[in-house]
N, C-alpha and C positions, 0 to 999 in steps of 0.2 A: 308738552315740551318743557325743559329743563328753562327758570326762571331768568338764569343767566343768560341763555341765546336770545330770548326778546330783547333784555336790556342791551347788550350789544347792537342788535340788528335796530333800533332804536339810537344810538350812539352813530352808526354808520347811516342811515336814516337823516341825522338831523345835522352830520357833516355838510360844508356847503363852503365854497369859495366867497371868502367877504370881501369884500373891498373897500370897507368904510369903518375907519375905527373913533372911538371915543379917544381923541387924543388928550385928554383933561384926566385920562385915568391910567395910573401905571400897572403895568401887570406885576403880583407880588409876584415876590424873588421864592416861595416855596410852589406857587404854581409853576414857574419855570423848570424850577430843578425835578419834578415830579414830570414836567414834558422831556427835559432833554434822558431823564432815566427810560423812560420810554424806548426814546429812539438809541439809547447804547445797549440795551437788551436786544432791540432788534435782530432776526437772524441774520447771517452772511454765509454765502457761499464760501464752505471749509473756515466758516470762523474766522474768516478775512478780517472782518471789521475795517473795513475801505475808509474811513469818514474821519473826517475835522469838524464838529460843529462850534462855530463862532456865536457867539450872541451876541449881538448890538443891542444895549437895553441905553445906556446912555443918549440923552434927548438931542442932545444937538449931532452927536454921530450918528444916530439915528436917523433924521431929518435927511442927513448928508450920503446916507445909503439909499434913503426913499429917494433922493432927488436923480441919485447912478442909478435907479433902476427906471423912475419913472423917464428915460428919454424918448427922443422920438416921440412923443404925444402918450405910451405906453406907461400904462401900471401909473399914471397919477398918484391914485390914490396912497400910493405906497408912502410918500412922503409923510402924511400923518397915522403911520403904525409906529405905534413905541417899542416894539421890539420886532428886528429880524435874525431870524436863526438861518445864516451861510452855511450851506453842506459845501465841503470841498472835498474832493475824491482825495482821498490817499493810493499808496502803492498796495495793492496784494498781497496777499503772502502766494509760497511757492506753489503750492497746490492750486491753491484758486485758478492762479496764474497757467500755470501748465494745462487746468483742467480746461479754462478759457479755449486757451490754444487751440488741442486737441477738438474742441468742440464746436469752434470756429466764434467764440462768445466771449461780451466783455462782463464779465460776472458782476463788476464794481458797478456797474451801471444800474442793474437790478437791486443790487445788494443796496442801492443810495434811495432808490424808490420804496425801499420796502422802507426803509429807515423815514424816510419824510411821510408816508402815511402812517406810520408809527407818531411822529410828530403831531400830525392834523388830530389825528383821532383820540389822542392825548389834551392836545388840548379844547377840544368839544368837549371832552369829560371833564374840564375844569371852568366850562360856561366861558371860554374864548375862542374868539374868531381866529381862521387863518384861512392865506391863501401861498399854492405855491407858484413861484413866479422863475421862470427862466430866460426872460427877457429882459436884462439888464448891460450895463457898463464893465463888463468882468474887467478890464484890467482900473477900473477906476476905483473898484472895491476893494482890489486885491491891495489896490495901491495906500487908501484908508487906512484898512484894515492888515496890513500886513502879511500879506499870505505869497507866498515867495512864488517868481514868477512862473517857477516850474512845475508849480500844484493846477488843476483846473476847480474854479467854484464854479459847479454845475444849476446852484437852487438857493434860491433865498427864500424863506417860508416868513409871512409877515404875520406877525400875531396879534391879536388885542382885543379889548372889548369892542363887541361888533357894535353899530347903530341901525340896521337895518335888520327887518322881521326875516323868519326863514322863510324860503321857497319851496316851492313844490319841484321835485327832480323828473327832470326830462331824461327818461332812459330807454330805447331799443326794448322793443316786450320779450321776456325771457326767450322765449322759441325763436328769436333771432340772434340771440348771441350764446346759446348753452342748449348742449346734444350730450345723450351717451352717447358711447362703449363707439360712433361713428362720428364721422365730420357732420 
């Protein structure tokens, strides 16, 4: 096997939801920019490119993101990650749009997932922790952070260095979720 598919599958491997970050440590500003390049490479259905991403890397807006997402007793942790990266759907372009339609699919939706494990996976390769979180205060962030009432923020991805060792992953055994050529 080609040397580059283990390194990957290795990368995908040691991906893991943290929820515990070193808040004493900021994440550099070229580890970021190499994550958010990441996720603007990501593909879209017809080249949509659906997505806003926001980065809250400032500590005290930060705090105050962690605190709208941590409600309800949820995502605690969130409040000591030094940086959350806000995916907010944009509009489609025409194609996507029509294709959706026609197909009975909302493509932007897919299209934001591929992007946020684009994200995750980006930043494991740069020895930082994330988790992605959709249980949050949407109109409280939007309200922060500015994001007009008529965009939806679907994901806040929290990033940082982790404190916690990695786990072992609890996955369904292949022959329960992957078949050819039949169901």
């Amino acid at each position: 096997m080609d040397k580059s598919y283990y390194h990957f599958l290795e990368l995908v491997s040691a991906r893991q939801s943290d929820r515990a970050y070193d808040d004493s440590r900021e994440v550099e500003t070229e580890k970021l920019e190499r994550i958010l390049e990441a996720a603007r490479l990501a593909p879209s259905a017809c080249n949509a490119q659906p997505w806003k991403f926001i980065v809250v890397n400032d500590r005290e807006l930060s705090v105050q993101v962690g605190k709208a997402t941590a409600g309800l007793g949820m995502n605690k942790f969130a409040k000591n990650a030094p940086v959350h990266i806000l995916i907010v759907e944009e509009s489609a372009n025409i194609t996507s749009k029509l294709g959706g339609k026609f197909k009975g699919k909302h493509f932007p939706l897919i299209d934001l997932g591929i992007a946020a494990s684009h994200i995750t996976l980006a930043a494991e390769s740069e020895g930082l922790g994330s988790c992605i979180l959709g249980w949050f205060d949407e109109k409280a962030i939007k309200k922060m952070v500015g994001i007009p009432d008529s965009k939806r923020l679907l994901m806040d991805i929290t990033i940082g260095y982790t404190t916690k060792e990695k786990r072992t992953k609890i996955r369904k055994p292949k022959e329960k979720v992957i078949s050819y050529n039949k169901y």
